[in-house]
C-alpha angles and dihedrals in degrees: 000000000000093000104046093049087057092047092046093042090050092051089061100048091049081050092056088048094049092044092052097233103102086105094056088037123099113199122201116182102173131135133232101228138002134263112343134218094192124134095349099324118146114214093204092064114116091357092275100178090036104190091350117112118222139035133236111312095038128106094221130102094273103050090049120021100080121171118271104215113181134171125196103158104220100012094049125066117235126224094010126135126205129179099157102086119068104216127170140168107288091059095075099068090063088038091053092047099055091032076059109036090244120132118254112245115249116263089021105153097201115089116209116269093203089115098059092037091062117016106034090248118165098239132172094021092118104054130079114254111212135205127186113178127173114158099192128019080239097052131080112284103229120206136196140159130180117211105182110313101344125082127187121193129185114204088204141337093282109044131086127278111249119206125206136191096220089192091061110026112030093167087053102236089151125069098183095174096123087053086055110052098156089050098056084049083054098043089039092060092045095054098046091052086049091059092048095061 
């Protein structure tokens, strides 16, 4: 599989490239959750969370921070790595909207990553980021939410809420809420309010 997605993926670069076109094209390869278990898989294979803890499904890092990888000859630059900016899904409607000159639909959640795309600006980094996951109606709903370094999860509604310090401890060893008190109150309230909408 591997294999074939690089072969694929390269076919359609060298297309963009033969159809002149490479230079007014913006690529995004990116995933929607992390390592997966379905029919067989094994998440451990080829190390797919790396230090992350979690799989898909899991509102841990490894179940939902996925590498962004984008390519804009020209507008883009190459070879370059950030990990500065928090950027999600719902942050490429507004980026294609501006990126296209549309209007950006009303109550739309996502902001434009247009500044980071192009000129390296820390964007996003301000804002909560919020996860909501039930598999089954029967099952345990599971909440998190990241605002800046710190990211809470809760593993169902009646467990207790974990804290991490994602600038220090990215595979989230470390559940410091009892350290943070103001900040469970604060990510106690938020998540509250993002149940209620």
């Amino acid at each position: 599989m591997i294999s074939t997605l690089d072969h694929d993926v390269g076919r359609i670069m060298d297309e963009l490239e033969q159809q002149g076109i490479a230079e007014n094209t913006l690529v995004v390869f990116t995933s929607d959750n992390g390592p997966a278990t379905e029919h067989g898989a094994v998440a451990e294979y080829f190390d797919g969370a790396g230090p992350l803890r979690g799989i898909k499904r899991d509102l841990y890092e490894g179940g939902i921070r996925v590498p962004l990888i984008v390519s804009w000859p020209g507008k883009v630059p190459a070879g370059e790595t950030d990990d500065s900016s928090h950027v999600t899904f719902w942050d490429f409607l507004p980026t294609l909207a501006e990126l296209g000159g549309a209007k950006v639909p009303h109550g739309v959640d996502g902001i434009s990553i247009v500044p980071s795309l192009l000129e390296g600006a820390d964007v996003g980094n301000d804002r909560p980021l919020y996860w909501e996951f039930r598999l089954k109606p029967d099952t345990p709903l599971m909440q998190a939410v990241r605002w800046g370094h710190w990211k809470a999860v809760r593993a169902s509604e009646e467990a207790d809420l974990e804290i991490y310090d994602l600038k220090i401890d990215v595979a989230e060893t470390d559940d410091v809420a009892a350290q943070h008190p103001e900040l469970v109150k604060k990510f106690e309230s938020y998540l509250r309010s993002a149940l209620s909408h």
